[in-house]
C-alpha positions in Angstrom: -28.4 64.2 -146.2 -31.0 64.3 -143.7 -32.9 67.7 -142.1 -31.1 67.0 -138.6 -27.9 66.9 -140.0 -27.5 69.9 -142.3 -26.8 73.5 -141.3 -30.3 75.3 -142.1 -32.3 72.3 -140.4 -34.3 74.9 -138.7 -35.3 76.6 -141.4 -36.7 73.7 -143.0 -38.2 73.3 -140.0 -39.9 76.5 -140.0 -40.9 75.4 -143.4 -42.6 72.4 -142.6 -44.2 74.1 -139.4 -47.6 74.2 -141.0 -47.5 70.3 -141.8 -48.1 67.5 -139.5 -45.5 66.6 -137.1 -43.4 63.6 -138.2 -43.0 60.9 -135.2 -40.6 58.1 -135.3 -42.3 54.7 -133.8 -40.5 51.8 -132.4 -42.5 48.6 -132.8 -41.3 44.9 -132.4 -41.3 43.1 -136.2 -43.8 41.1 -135.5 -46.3 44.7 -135.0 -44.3 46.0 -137.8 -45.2 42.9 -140.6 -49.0 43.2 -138.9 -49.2 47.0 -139.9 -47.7 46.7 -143.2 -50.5 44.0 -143.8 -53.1 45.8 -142.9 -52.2 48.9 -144.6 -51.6 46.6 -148.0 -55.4 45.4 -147.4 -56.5 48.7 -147.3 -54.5 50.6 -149.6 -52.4 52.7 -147.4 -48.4 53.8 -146.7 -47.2 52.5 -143.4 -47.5 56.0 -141.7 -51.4 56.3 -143.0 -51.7 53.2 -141.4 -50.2 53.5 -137.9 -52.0 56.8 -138.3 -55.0 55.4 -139.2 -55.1 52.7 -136.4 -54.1 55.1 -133.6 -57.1 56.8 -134.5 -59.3 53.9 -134.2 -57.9 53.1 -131.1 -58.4 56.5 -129.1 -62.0 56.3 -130.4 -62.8 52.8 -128.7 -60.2 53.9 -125.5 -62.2 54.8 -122.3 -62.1 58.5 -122.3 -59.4 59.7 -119.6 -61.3 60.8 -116.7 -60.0 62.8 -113.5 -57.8 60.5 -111.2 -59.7 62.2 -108.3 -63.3 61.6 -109.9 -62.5 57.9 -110.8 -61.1 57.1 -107.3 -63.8 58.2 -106.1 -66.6 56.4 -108.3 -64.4 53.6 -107.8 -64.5 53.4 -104.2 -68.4 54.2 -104.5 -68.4 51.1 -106.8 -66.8 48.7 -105.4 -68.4 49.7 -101.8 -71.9 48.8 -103.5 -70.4 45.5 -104.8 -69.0 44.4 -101.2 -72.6 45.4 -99.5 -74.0 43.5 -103.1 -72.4 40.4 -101.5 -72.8 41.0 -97.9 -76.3 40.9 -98.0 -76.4 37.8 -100.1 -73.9 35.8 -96.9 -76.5 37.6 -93.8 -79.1 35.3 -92.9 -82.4 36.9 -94.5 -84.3 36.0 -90.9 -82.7 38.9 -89.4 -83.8 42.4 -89.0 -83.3 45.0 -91.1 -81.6 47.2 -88.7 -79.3 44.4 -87.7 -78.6 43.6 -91.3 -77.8 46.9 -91.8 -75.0 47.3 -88.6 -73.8 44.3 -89.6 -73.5 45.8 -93.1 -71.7 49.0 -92.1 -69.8 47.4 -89.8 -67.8 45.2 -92.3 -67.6 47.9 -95.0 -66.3 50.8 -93.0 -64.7 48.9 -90.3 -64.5 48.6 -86.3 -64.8 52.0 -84.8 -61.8 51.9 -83.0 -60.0 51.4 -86.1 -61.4 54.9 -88.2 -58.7 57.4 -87.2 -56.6 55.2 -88.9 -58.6 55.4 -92.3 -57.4 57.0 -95.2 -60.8 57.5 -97.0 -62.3 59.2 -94.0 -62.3 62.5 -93.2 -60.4 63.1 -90.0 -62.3 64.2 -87.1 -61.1 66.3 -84.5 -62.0 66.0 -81.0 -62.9 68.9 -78.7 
């Protein structure tokens, strides 16, 4: 008979608290026969495995960042690209301060269009 089905569950529960917690994992069979190779190559139960391989993965995953933060660097990024490929396209005979209105003009926009930006602070008129 199984822990969730008996009476005292929670005291075996209690009992195990100090252990790791057990996780079921649903996988398609075709993950499932991958994992049970690779934990017969290297020696290992199914749960050290999926263990195992979880681990690995969170070491070589990108490190969560704030959502705020990488909006941010994002936008920062992907501005320096689009002026990156701006300034290849404008003719190189022109002046630098044309080049650079021409620049700010196609990466923040018309003027008459920035109240309607969302990346822009509002300003307020007086």
């Amino acid at each position: 008979m199984s822990d969730f089905s008996s009476k005292d569950s929670s005291s075996r529960a209690r009992r195990r608290a100090g252990l790791d917690a057990i996780s079921a994992v649903k996988m398609p069979e075709m993950l499932t026969a991958t994992v049970d190779a690779w934990a017969e190559a290297h020696h290992l139960s199914r749960s050290e495995a999926i263990c195992k391989l979880v681990e690995l993965g969170l070491k070589i995953a990108p490190a969560a960042s704030a959502p705020a933060q990488t909006i941010a660097s994002d936008a920062t990024r992907i501005e320096e690209i689009a002026v990156h490929e701006i300034e290849g396209l404008l003719d190189p005979a022109l002046p630098e301060d044309e080049r650079e209105r021409r620049i700010r003009r196609l990466t923040e926009g018309p003027p008459e269009f920035s109240h309607e930006r969302i990346d822009l602070p509002k300003q307020h008129r007086s």
